[in-house]
Every structure is written in structure tokens, then in C-alpha cells.
Phi, psi and omega in degrees: 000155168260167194300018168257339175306278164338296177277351150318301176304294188297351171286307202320292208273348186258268185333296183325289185303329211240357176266152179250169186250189169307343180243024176065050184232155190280133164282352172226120193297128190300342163305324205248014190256140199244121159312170175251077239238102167270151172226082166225170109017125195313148156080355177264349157148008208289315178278348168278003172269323153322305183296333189304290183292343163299312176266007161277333154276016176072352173259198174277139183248132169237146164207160210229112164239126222264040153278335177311341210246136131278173181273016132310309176290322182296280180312302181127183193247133159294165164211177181241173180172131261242139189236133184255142173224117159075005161120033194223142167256175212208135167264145177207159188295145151224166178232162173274170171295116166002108151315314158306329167260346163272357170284305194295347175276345172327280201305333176271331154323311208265307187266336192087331171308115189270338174218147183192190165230133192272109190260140173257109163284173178052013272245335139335342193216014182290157178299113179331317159310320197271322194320317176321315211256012154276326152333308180285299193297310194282352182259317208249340169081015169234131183255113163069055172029029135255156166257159186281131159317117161344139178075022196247126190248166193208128187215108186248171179217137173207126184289158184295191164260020156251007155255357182222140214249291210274348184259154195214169198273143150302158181254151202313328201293314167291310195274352172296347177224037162259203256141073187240152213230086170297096156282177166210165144318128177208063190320322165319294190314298158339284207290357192277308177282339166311307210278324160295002181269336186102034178255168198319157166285313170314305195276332166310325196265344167281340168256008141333273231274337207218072195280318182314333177286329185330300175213139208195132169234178151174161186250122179257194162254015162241074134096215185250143160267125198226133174221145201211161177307291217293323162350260164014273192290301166337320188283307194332283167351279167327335195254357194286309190292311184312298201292316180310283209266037153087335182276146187282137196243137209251193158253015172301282185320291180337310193271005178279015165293252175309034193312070159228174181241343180259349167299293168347304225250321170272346180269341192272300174289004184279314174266001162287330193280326167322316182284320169308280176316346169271307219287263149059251188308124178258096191311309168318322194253327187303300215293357178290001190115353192249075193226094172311156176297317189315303178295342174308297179300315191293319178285332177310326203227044185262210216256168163288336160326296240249339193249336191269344156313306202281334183310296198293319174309303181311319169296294152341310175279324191283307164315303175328312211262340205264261173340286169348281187327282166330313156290329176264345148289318220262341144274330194279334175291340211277317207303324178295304170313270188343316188276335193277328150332323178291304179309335203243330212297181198277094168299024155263014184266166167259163191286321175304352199247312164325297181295343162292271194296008172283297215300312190306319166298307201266005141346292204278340184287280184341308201270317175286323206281320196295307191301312166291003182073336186270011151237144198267183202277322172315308169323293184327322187264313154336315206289316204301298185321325206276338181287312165322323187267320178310326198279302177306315183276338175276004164265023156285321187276155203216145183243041178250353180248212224211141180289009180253336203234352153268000176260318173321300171320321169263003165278318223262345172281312212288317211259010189248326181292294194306340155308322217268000161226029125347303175297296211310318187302309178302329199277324177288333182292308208286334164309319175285315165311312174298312179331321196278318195288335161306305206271346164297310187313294201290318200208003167070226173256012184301184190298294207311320154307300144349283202299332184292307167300330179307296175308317194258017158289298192286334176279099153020260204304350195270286170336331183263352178298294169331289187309304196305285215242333172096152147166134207311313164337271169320313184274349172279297197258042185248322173298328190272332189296326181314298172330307162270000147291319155283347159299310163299351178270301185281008152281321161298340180278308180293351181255000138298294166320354154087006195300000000 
């Protein structure tokens, strides 16, 4: 299955194991909870699915890659100590604690987070010593006789053995009390979690057209070559950055990405023609509505390369703003909980010292949520902005006035964000619609009108953008695509029927 499949499954299976009965007891006893064993190919998303399913449940993340560990670090170190049986005393082995198993209690001391997932990477390449006593830990949850905490779920990974030479197949006796999990490489799958990451667009619209570069291992007779999703993305990041401070990014750079030299190499002029068609095309301005005949015509007679780029600028510019929009509603709600909170809070406070303490709380969320993984860097900095506009109103408010004529202050902060960003909502909306009207212009109804609707289908935020706020556009020519897909669908019907 791909990794979107995947991580559906391992939450499906982390909620499950974590549900309680009526006397607050786990319904499937942590003896009787089957660890999870993804099994894929290197670099395809298995531990960025973990941060995923973590903070969409709210729990805690510990993770581990247990080529790192000896069996002294796994286990813990003996000591002797001294035991009475039967009236008699005894020296006997005990281990200090698991390095691992005292991160997760660290971690429930520090956050309060009570429950999490413990990811063992690699889990498939542990040291011939230690291999024995994982057998005991994936059946029994205990390393050097402590155990991991109740609610603590165990989700290991490991690559096949034909991509990693030190790692080797479980024996039936170990995988009878897993849970395994086949991934694969999967660009559909990919792009879904992309296109909520932000990557570059150069890379996304080069791998649109050339879906076969997306992930490649392969052995040459100058050694072996690997280009992989987490590649992708690590390089994207790089070039995002590149592009902030004026710098030009090369295939010297690329291939310390992309380890193929023809991959490399093909993205790199891929991304020299990319840099051409942005400066070329002025995207900002077609999309302000501003679309010359010269350029019409120019578009009219370029190559597929050169339209399926400009496809990708145009998306891109409008998607930047789409996003923008979207993040600055998902602050003003969080800002909005905070005032109606405010609005509930105990008047035997002064008011200034009630909104001090909303900030102070989610201050300490940020800091416990980030430290526990169960919030994402995106929440976090959410968290941070929201503390920030709080910070701003309370230094409107006064606790010499009343909690009532200080909330008029803070409806009135409230409804000036919310203008403003009203505006923002409009300028992106009126961008998107010139998107539609470029490719009306340009190309009618043609596939390129296809590819648009496509895109802005599969992206989350562009849909939800949609849902919220509209646009007339999209659903006029999302409706005639409907149409003409069923038509062709009952042409084909009748011609099966021999008609």
C-alpha cells in the first residue's frame, strides 16, 4: 500500500489500542496490543507519518533509530542487589533503566502527556546481540525488566533487505506477533501530503510531467544511486531558502538531493527553464487581471514544457496567497477561542490578569505540545502568533475598567483583524478567479483547464479556500468537466452495447 494508506492504518490502529472501557481500562490488554512494523523502502515518509498521526491525536511521540543502540543502551546497565526469599538473602542482576524507556517517562514528567507512541526505526538492522531480547520487548513491552507505560503504543520500521545490506527478515516466531505493514513508493500519495507542505513548486510541476523520477534506488558500477521523497523534499526546503536570500541553486547542489547524476541533471535544467519562464512571464500581473494580447499570443504558440511551467507559476502564485489566507483564518479562530474564554473567565480576577493567564496557558501548550510531538511546527507557531495579538490586547485593556467595557476593546481588536482579513480573503479570491480567466483566455476548455481543476482539487487548502469563500469560476468550469466526462462515459456505454 502507499504511505498514505499506511498511515490511515497505523492511526486506525493507535486509536483502537487506546480506547477504554467503562472502568477506564484498556479493551485490548498492552500484552495483547501487536506492535506495528512498517516495512518499506528507504526515504518514503514512515517517520514524518508518525509526526502526523501524533499531533492529530493529541499524543506523544518517542522515536528511535535502533542501529544507534547497543545492548547496554537498549537494555540498561546490571547492577547486583541484594533480595530476601524465604528468609534467606540473595545477590541478584537487576538493569538500571532502559535509555528508552526512561525517555518516555521524561517526557510524560516534562508534558503531562499520558499517552504516545513509542516509533523504533530501523528496527530490522538492531546488533546480533540486542536481536534476541526485541523478540521479548515487541511481545512483552519490557526492555532490562522495566516496561514502557500503559497507553504508550509501539510502531517500529524497518527497510527490506535488498535496500539495506545489514538489515534482515524476521523469523515467523517475531512476525506472529506484529502487525506488518508493506509500503511502497507512491507519487499520488506523495503529492497530497506536498502540496500541504509547501514544496517548491519547481519541483512539484517537474515531477507532474515525469512521475517515473519520483523515487529511483538503483546499482550501478560506480556504486549505488538513490533519489527518494524525503530527498524532494529536503531539497525543495533548500531551494525555497535559495530563492529567499538571492541565491542561485546549481546541480553541484542538487545531486547532494537527488543521488542520481541523471536525475540530478535533468532537474537542474529543469529548473534553469523554470527560472527563465518566471522572470519571462509576469505572473503577478497576468493574475491581477492584466493579460496582453502580446502575451496571449506568446502563450498560444510556446511548446508543452513552457505551458505546463507557466501552468505551474500561475498555481503557485495563486496557491502562496490561498495558503496566506487560510492561516490567517485558523488564527483569528484560535484568537476567537481565547476572547470567548476570556468572556467565561472567573471576575473575581482582574481582567488584566485573567487574559494573562489564557496567554500563559497556551504559552505552556506550545512548549509541552512541541516538546511531546503532539503538536506540529505549524500549530506551534500558531500557538506563538496567538499569544502575540493577546499580548497586543492586553496591553489595551485596563483593570481599572470593568470586564465588560474591556471586552467592547477587545471585540472591537477582534472585528479590525477580521476586516482586515476579509480584505486578504477578497485579493486572493479575485487572484484565483484571473487564474481561471488566463486559462479561459489562453487555452478555453482545453486539458490545460483540466490540469488546473485538477490541481486545485487535490489541494486541501485550495478546496477549503473554495468551500469558505467561493469562487464562481471553479464551479462553472468544474461543472462543465463533470458533464463531459459523463458524456463520454455513456458514449462508451453505448458502444459497448453494440449500439
Amino acid at each position: 500500500m502507499n504511505i498514505s494508506k499506511a498511515k490511515e492504518q497505523v492511526k486506525s490502529a493507535v486509536r483502537a489500542y487506546l480506547t477504554k472501557d467503562d472502568l477506564g481500562n484498556y479493551e485490548i490488554p498492552v500484552d495483547k496490543q501487536r506492535p506495528l512494523l512498517l516495512i518499506g523502502p528507504p526515504g518514503i515518509g514512515k517517520t514524518a507519518i508518525m509526526e502526523q498521526i501524533s499531533s492529530e491525536l493529541g499524543i506523544g511521540l518517542i522515536t528511535y533509530s535502533m542501529t544507534h543502540h547497543t545492548r547496554q543502551s537498549a537494555i540498561g546497565l546490571p547492577f547486583i542487589s541484594r533480595k530476601t526469599f524465604g528468609g534467606r538473602e540473595y545477590d541478584v542482576t537487576e538493569y538500571t533503566m532502559s535509555e528508552i524507556i526512561a525517555s518516555v517517562y521524561e517526557l510524560m514528567e516534562e508534558t503531562g502527556v499520558r499517552e504516545g507512541i513509542l516509533f523504533l526505526d530501523e528496527i530490522n538492522c538492531v546488533s546480533e546481540t540486542l536481536s534476541p531480547l526485541m523478540l521479548q520487548f515487541l511481545q512483552y513491552k519490557v526492555f532490562g525488566g522495566h516496561r514502557i507505560p500503559d497507553g504508550w503504543i509501539i510502531v517500529t520500521a524497518g527497510n527490506p533487505p535488498e535496500y539495506n545490506e545489514s538489515a534482515r527478515e524476521f523469523d515467523v516466531v517475531t512476525l506472529d506477533r506484529l502487525k506488518k505493514i508493506n509500503v511502497e513508493p507512491d507519487f499520488e500519495a506523495w503529492r497530497q501530503y506536498a502540496l500541504q507542505a509547501g514544496v517548491h513548486p519547481a519541483v512539484m510541476s517537474f515531477l507532474g510531467s515525469r512521475r517515473d523520477r519520483f523515487y529511483s534506488v538503483e546499482t550501478t558500477v560506480s556504486g549505488r544511486t538513490i533519489v527518494t521523497p524525503r530527498g524532494w523534499e529536503d531539497l525543495s526546503k533548500m531551494l525555497i531558502l535559495y530563492d529567499r536570500n538571492g541565491l542561485e541553486a546549481d546541480e553541484d547542489l542538487i545531486v547532494q538531493y537527488l543521488q542520481n547524476e541523471n536525475i540530478a541533471r535533468e532537474f537542474s535544467v529543469y529548473l534553469d527553464l523554470y527560472r527563465k519562464y518566471r522572470t519571462q512571464y509576469p505572473v503577478d500581473e497576468m493574475l491581477s487581471g492584466n493579460l496582453t494580447e502580446e502575451m496571449k499570443e506568446r502563450i498560444a504558440s510556446a511548446g508543452f514544457d513552457e505551458v505546463y511551467t507557466l501552468i505551474g507559476l500561475l498555481l503557485g502564485s495563486a496557491d502562496a496567497d490561498i495558503r496566506a489566507c487560510m492561516e490567517d483564518r485558523r488564527l483569528l479562530e484560535s484568537v476567537r477561542s481565547c476572547i470567548k474564554q476570556y468572556a467565561a473567565s472567573d471576575r473575581a480576577l482582574p481582567p488584566v490578569r485573567s487574559l494573562e493567564m489564557i496567554i500563559r496557558d497556551i504559552e505552556s501548550r506550545r512548549s509541552d505540545g512541541l516538546r511531546a510531538r503532539s503538536v506540529t511546527k505549524e500549530e506551534g507557531n500558531r500557538l506563538l502568533r496567538t499569544a502575540g495579538i493577546l499580548y497586543d490586547i492586553a496591553a489595551k485593556i485596563s483593570d481599572r475598567q470593568s470586564y465588560e467595557d474591556n471586552f467592547d476593546i477587545i471585540r472591537d481588536d477582534y472585528a479590525m483583524r477580521v476586516s482586515q482579513h476579509n480584505k486578504k480573503a477578497a485579493a486572493a479570491g479575485s487572484k484565483l478567479e484571473n487564474l481561471f480567466r488566463v486559462a479561459e483566455e489562453c487555452w478555453g476548455d482545453g486539458k490545460e483547464m483540466l490540469l488546473i481543476l485538477t490541481e486545485l482539487t487535490a489541494d486541501p487548502e485550495s478546496v477549503s479556500f473554495i468551500s469558505t469563500y467561493g469562487c464562481e469560476a471553479y464551479y462553472r468550469h468544474n461543472k462543465t468537466l463533470l458533464l463531459s466526462e459523463r458524456d463520454i462515459e455513456i458514449a462508451e456505454e453505448i458502444r459497448e452495447l453494440d449500439i
